[in-house]
VOGU-3710 file (C-alpha; in Angstrom, 3 decimals, decimal comma):
1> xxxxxxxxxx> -1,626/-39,352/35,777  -3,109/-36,062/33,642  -1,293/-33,373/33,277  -3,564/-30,364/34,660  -1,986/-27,079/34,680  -2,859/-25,241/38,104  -4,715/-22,466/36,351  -7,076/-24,052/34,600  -10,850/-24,141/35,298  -12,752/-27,305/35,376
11> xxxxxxxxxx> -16,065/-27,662/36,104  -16,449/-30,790/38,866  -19,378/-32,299/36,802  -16,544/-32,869/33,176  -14,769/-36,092/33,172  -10,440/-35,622/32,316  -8,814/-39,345/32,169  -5,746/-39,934/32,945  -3,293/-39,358/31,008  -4,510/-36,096/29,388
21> xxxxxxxxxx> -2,946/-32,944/29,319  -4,145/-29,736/30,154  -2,809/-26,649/29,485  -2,319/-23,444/31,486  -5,367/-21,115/31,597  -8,088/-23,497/29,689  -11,670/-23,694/30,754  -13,341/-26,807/30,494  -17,617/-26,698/31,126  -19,655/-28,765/32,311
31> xxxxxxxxxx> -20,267/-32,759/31,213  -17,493/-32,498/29,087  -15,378/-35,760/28,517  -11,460/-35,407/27,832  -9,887/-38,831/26,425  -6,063/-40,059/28,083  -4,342/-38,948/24,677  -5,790/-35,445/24,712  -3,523/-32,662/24,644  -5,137/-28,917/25,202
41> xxxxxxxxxx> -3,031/-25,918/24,480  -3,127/-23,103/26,613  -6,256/-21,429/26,707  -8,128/-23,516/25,455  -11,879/-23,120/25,970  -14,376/-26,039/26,200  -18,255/-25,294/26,600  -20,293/-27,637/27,390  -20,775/-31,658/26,902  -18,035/-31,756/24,197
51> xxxxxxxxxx> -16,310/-34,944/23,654  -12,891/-34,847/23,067  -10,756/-38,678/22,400  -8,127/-40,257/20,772  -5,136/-38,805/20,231  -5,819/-35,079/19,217  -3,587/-31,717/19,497  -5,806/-28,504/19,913  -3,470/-25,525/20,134  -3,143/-22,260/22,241
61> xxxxxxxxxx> -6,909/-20,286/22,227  -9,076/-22,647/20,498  -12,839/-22,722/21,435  -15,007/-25,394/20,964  -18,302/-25,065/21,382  -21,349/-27,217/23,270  -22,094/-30,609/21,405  -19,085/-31,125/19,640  -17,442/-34,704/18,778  -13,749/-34,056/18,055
71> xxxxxxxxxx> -10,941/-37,176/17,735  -13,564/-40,021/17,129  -12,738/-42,742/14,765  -13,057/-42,514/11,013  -16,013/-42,992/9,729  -14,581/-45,404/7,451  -15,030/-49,203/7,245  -10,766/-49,995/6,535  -10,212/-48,751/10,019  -8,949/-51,348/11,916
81> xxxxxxxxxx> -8,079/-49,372/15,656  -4,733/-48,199/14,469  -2,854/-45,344/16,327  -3,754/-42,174/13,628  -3,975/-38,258/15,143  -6,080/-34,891/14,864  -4,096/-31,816/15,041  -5,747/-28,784/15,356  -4,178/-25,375/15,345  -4,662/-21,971/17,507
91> xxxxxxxxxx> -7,388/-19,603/17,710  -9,695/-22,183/15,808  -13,571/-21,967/16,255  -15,350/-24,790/16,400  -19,148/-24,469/16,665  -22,022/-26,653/17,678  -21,924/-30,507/16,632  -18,533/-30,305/14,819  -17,389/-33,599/13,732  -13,830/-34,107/12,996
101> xxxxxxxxxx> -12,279/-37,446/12,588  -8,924/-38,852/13,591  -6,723/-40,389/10,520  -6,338/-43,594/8,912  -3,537/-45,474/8,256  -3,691/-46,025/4,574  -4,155/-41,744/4,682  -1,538/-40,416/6,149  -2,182/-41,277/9,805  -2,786/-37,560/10,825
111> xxxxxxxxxx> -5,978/-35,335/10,096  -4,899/-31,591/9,855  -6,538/-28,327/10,702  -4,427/-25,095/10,686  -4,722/-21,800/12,827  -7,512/-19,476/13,286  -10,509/-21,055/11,540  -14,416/-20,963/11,393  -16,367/-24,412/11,695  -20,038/-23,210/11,939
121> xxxxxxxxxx> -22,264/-25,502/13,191  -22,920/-29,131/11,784  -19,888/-29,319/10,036  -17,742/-32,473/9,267  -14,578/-32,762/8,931  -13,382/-36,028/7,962  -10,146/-38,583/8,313  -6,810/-37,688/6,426  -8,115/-33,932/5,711  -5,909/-31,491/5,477
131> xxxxxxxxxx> -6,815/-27,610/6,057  -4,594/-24,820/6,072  -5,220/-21,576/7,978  -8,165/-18,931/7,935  -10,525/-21,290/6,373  -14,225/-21,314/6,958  -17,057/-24,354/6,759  -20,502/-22,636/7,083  -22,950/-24,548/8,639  -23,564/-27,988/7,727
141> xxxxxxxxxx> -20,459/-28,316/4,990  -19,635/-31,830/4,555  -15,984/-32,285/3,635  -14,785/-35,945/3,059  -11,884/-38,218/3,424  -8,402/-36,699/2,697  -10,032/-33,532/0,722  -6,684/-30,900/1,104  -8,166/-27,492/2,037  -5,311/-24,769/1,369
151> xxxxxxxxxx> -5,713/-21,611/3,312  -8,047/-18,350/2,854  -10,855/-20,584/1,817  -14,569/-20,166/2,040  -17,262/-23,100/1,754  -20,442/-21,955/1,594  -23,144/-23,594/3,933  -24,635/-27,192/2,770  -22,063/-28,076/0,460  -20,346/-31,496/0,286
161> xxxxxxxxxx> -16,380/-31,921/-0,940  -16,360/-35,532/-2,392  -13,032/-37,506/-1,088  -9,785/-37,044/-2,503  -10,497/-33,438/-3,893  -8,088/-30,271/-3,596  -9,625/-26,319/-3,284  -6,835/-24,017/-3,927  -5,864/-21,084/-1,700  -8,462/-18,052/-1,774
171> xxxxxxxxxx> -11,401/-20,594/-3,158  -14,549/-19,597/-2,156  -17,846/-22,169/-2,986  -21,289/-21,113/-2,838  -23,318/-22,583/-1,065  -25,720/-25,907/-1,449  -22,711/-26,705/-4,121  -21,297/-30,796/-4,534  -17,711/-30,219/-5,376  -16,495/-33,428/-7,009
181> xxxxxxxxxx> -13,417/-32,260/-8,749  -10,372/-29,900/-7,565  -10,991/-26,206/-7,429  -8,496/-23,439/-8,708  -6,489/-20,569/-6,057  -8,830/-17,761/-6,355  -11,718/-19,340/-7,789  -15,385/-18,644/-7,567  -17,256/-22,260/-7,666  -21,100/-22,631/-7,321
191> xxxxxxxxxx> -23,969/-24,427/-8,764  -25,855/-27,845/-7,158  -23,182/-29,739/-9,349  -20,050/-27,400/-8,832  -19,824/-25,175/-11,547  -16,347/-23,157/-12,232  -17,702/-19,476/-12,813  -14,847/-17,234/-12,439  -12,414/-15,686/-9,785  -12,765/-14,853/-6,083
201> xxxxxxxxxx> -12,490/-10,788/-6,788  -13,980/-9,758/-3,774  -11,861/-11,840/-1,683  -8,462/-10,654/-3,911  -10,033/-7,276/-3,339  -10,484/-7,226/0,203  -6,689/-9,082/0,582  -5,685/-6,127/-0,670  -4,030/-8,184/-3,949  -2,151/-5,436/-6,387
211> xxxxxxxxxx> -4,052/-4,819/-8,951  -1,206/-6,377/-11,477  -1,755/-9,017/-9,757  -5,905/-8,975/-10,587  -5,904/-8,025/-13,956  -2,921/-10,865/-14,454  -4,927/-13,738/-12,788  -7,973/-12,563/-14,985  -6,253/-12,885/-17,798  -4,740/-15,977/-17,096
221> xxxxxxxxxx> -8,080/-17,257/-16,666  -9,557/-16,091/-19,906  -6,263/-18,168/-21,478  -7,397/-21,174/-19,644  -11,372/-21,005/-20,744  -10,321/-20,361/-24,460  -6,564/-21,015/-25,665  -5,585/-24,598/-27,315  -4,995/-27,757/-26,115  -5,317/-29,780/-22,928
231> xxxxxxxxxx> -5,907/-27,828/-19,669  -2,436/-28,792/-18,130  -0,997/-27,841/-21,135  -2,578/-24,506/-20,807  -1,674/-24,235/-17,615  2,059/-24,908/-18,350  1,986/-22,038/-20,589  1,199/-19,448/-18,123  4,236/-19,638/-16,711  5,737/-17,982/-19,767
241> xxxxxxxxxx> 3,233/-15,769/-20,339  2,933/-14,064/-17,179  4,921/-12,433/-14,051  3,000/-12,757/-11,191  2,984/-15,660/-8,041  -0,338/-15,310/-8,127  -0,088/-17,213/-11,437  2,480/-19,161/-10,501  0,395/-20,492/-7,730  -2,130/-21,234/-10,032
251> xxxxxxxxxx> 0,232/-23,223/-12,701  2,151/-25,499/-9,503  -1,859/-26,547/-8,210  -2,871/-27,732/-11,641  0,815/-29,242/-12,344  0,429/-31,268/-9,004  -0,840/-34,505/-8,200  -4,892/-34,726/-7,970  -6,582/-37,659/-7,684  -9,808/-35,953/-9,199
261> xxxxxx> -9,293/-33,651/-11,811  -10,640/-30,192/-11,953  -13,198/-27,879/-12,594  -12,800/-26,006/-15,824  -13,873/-22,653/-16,598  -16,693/-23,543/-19,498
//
């Protein structure tokens, strides 16, 4: 039996299977298909002919627009029909023909999306991703197989993440960029073959980051371009050098795992 909360609206022409459970206040549109493992949060708002399977979480305020596939099975070839999740946060916005993809089992299990997000149009969003909160995909962004997408992060439209790569927290990528190795906090990436070229200043600037703070992470950038030795080792040695946690942020992503390595300022 679903679980449909008295207040919501659904429009008689939208299919809801059993088992699915909707919460108080959401609007679902027309030819819209809700799987038996859905869960809606309240106030949810579903268009138009949006499918919606597997098992996936949206939370409280979330809009999804007309077209979009959310919850379908990876788009990977080890996938055998395991039990793997979507969670989506609150107050996301998900525009026309999203993709996003459950989990795999060799991943993780769970693909991730945090609160109050952009997903223009066309964009994917594939198994075992993680995204934190406040992010944005312009249109057509292709992001692939457990990419981790920390929060405050822009992509610019057209742009591919290869699999397994890490963008650091206030990253922004120009657009029509392939990003094939992990991205800095506060960078500035762009370039058809993702080029490091600097630091995110208008986005520290319109955070309303202390200018310490700036003028630290600039310098600790100019040590990283030019000073001796390996880049971790580089890294390592802002920790000494400097008193921010805007550094310090910057030192613990390059100090932790990656699977890819990283974009170096040249």
């Amino acid at each position: 039996m679903s679980l449909i909360d008295p207040s919501a609206k659904i429009h008689p022409s939208s299919v809801i299977e059993e088992g699915a459970v909707i919460g108080a206040g959401c609007q679902i549109g027309p030819f819209c298909s809700i799987g038996p493992k859905v869960r809606l949060g309240a106030g949810v708002v579903i268009k138009s002919h949006v499918v919606i399977e597997g098992m996936t979480e949206i939370g409280d305020e979330t809009t999804v627009f007309q077209f979009a596939s959310i919850g379908a099975i990876p788009q990977d070839l080890k996938f055998k029909g395991e039990e793997t999740r979507l969670v989506i946060g609150k107050r996301n916005r998900i525009r026309e023909y999203v993709t996003m993809n459950l989990g795999t089992e060799g991943g993780g299990g769970v693909t991730r999306v945090g609160d109050d997000g952009l997903f223009m149009a066309c964009a994917h969003v594939a198994h075992d991703v993680q995204i934190g909160d406040r992010v944005i995909l312009v249109n057509s962004v292709a992001v692939a197989g457990h990419c981790v997408i920390e929060d405050d992060v822009i992509v610019g439209g057209l742009s591919g993440i290869h699999q397994w790569v890490r963008i650091g927290q206030g990253a922004i990528i120009g657009a029509l960029s392939m990003v094939t190795a992990d991205v800095l906090p506060h960078a500035l990436v762009q370039g058809p073959r993702a080029e490091l070229d600097g630091l995110n200043l208008v986005g520290l600037k319109r955070k309303g980051v202390a200018r310490d703070d700036i003028n630290q992470l600039r310098a600790a950038f100019q040590m990283l371009k030019q000073g001796e030795g390996a880049f971790k080792d580089r890294a390592q040695r802002l920790s000494e050098d400097f008193d921010s946690d805007y550094v310090a942020r910057m030192v613990a992503f390059v100090m932790g795992d990656s699977d890819r390595g990283f974009l170096t300022p040249k």
